[in-house]
N, C-alpha and C positions, 0 to 999 in steps of 0.2 A: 504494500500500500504506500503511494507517494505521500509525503507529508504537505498537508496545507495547514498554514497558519505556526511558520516555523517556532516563532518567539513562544508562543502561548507552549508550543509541544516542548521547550529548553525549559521555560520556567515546571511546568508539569515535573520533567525529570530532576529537575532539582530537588523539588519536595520528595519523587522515588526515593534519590538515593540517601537523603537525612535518613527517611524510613529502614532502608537498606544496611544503612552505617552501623545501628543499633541494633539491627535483629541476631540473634544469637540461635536461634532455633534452625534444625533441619542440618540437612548435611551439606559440604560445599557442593554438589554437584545441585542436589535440589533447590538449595541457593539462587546458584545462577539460572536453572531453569525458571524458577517463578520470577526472576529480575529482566531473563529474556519476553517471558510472559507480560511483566506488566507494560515494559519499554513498548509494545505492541499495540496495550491499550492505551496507552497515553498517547501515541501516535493517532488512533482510532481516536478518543475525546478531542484532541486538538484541530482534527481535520473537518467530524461530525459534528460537534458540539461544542467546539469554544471553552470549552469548560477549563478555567482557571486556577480550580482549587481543587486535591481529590477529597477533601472532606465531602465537600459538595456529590460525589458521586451518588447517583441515584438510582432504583429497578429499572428507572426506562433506559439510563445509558448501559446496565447489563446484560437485561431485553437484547436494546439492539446491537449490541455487539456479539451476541450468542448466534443472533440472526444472520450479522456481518459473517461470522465464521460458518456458517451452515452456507450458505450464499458459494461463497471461497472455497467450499470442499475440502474444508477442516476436516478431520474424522472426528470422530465422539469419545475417543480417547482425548486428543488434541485439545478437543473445547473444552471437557471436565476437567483437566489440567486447568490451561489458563484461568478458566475460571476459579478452578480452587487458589491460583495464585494469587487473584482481585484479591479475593476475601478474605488471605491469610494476610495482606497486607494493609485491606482497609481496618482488619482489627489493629493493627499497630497504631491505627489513626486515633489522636488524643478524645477529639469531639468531633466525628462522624456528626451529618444531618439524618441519613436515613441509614436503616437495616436493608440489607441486600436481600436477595431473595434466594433460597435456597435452589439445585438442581429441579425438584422435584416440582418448583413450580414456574420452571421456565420452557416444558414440553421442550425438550433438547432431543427426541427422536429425530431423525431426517425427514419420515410420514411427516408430522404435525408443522415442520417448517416449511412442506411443500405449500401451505394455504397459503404465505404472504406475498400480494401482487406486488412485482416492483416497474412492470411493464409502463411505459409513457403511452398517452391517447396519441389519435394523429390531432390534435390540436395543440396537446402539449408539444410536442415533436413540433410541430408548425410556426409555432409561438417564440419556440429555443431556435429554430431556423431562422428564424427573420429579423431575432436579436440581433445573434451572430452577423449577420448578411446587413444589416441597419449600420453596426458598429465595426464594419469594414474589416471583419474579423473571416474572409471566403477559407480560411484554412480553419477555422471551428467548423463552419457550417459543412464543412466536405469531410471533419472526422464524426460529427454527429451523424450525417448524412450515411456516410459506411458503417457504422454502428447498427443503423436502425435499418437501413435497406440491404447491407449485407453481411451482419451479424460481426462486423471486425472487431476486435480487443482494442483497447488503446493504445498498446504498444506495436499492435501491428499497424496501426495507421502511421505510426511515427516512422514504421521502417520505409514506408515506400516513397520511390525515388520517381523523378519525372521517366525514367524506361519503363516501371512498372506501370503508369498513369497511360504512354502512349500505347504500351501492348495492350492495355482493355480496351481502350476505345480503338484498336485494331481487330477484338474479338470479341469486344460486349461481356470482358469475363476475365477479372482479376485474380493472379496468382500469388497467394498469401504465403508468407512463415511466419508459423502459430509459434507454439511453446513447443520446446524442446528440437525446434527444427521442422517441426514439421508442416508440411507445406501443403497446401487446399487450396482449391478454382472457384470462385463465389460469383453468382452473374454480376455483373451492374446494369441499374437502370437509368433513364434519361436525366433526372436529377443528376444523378454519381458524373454522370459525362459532361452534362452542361460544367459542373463544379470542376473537374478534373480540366477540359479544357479554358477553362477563369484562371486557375493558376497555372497552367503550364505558358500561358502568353504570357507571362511576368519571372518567370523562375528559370533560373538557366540549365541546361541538359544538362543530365548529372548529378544538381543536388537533389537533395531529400525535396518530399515535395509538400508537405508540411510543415517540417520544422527548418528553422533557418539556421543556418551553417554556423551562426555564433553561438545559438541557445542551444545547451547541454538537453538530453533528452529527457531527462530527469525534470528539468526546472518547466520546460515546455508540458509537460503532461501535468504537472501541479497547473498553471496557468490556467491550462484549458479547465481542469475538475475545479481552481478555484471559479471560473469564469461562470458553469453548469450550477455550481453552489450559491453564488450570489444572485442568480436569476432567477435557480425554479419556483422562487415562489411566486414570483409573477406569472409562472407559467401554470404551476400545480393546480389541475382543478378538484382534484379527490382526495380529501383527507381521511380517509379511511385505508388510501395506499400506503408504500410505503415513500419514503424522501425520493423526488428523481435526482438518478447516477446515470453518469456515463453506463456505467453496466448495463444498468436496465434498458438501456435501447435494445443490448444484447436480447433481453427476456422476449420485448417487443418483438425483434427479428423471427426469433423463434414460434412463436405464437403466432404469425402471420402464415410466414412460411410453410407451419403444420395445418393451420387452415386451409391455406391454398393446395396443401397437397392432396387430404383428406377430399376436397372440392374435386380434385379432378381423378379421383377415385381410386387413390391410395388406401390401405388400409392401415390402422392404429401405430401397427408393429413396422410398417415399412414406413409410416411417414415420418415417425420418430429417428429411425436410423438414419433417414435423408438428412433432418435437422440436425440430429447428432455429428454428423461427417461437415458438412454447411460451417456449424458452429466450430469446428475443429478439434472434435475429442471424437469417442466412440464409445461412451458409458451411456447406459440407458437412464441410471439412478441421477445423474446431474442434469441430463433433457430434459427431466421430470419437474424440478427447479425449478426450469426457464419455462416451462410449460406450467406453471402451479394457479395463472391467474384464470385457465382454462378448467384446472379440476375445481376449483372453488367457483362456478359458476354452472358446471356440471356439462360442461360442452363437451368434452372428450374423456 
């Protein structure tokens, strides 16, 4: 996770490590795991939530960061860790404001986190496009745009270079490297092309075609997720969702996509493996995820 809101996440670790200096409990290896643990969450509170003090931590910042990590395909070992390290360490806290909430009441199954929609409307979508495109930002609106029309990551948007931009609109169908190397064909549509050719008349052959040759790829992906952060509320029409993320255009994607398939007469099990391969994994348990705002509505 890139860190947004660096200062707030330094001062956070600060308060960690007083906490840290003084614990005596545990062994050194469990030590540093629950230090690796919190360092995570404090990065998650700084970028989420602003949150400047951890007395102040609250159910809802544990809620969603349980969520965060079910989302992320944490394993359930993974998340009961960290969380037990929140909680070993918010007891260290003098005067806490609230009690945290135990495992047992935060439905930490992978089942029960499939209900929460993180998917953007096309209005929302529409709304974060025209921002972008308003505030002369055509390289936000071309990685939200691959996001939601063809399920990119945020890091794979950052890798493509004006070769990769002119070979789609040679063949209507961009060649990605996912995670771990691995590489996947995703169509584009007439948006993706109009946007692809707006920056390629401005960007010279050969660089990246979003980020610019001086901005580190790091600082450029904070930029964009703080840029997503400070808008969606002008954008968000459902407060019963969850916050829109870059990610969840991913969910969007995928929801579309399984629709359209299912339309033209796919069945459950193949149009999930289309998305699955689309999306760039081949788990069925994490399509299921990106698919959740479809079973909580009882459409598939």
């Amino acid at each position: 996770m890139t860190t947004l809101n660096t200062g707030i996440f330094k001062n956070l670790l600060e308060q960690l490590d007083k906490l840290f200096k003084h614990n005596r409990q545990g062994s050194i290896k469990t030590k540093e795991r629950y230090y690796q643990a919190l360092q995570r969450f404090c990065r998650y509170l700084a970028s989420e939530w602003r949150l400047q003090k951890l007395a102040n931590i609250a159910p809802k910042h544990i809620e969603g960061y349980a969520k965060f990590l079910i989302v992320n395909n944490k394993s359930a070992t993974t998340i009961k860790t960290d969380l037990s390290a929140i909680r070993f360490f918010h007891d260290k806290i003098s005067e806490p404001r609230f009690r945290l909430p135990d495992n047992s009441m935060l439905a930490l199954s992978r089942r029960k986190f499939v209900g929460f929609d993180r998917t953007w409307s096309a209005s929302e979508f529409a709304q974060m496009l025209a921002i972008a495109e308003n505030t002369n930002h055509v390289d936000y609106a071309c990685s939200i745009s691959l996001a939601y029309h063809a399920g990119l990551r945020i890091h794979e948007c950052c890798r493509l270079d004006t070769a990769a931009a002119e070979s789609a609109l040679r063949v209507d169908k961009l060649t990605v490297k996912g995670k771990n190397g691995k590489v996947r064909t995703v169509p584009i549509n007439t948006a993706i092309a109009d946007l692809f050719r707006s920056l390629l008349a401005v960007i010279a052959r050969g660089e990246k075609l979003l980020v610019p040759s001086d901005v580190p790829t790091h600082v450029y992906i904070k930029r964009l997720q703080g840029f997503i952060a400070r808008h969606r509320d002008n954008c968000s029409q459902n407060t019963n969702k969850e916050r829109l993320t870059f990610h969840g255009l991913r969910h969007s994607f995928a929801v579309h996509k399984f629709s359209e398939l299912i339309g033209n007469g796919y069945s459950e099990s193949q149009a999930k493996r289309e998305v699955s391969k689309l999306l760039g994994h081949e788990r069925e348990d994490v399509t299921e995820i990106y698919l959740s705002s479809l079973r909580k509505v009882g459409d598939c």
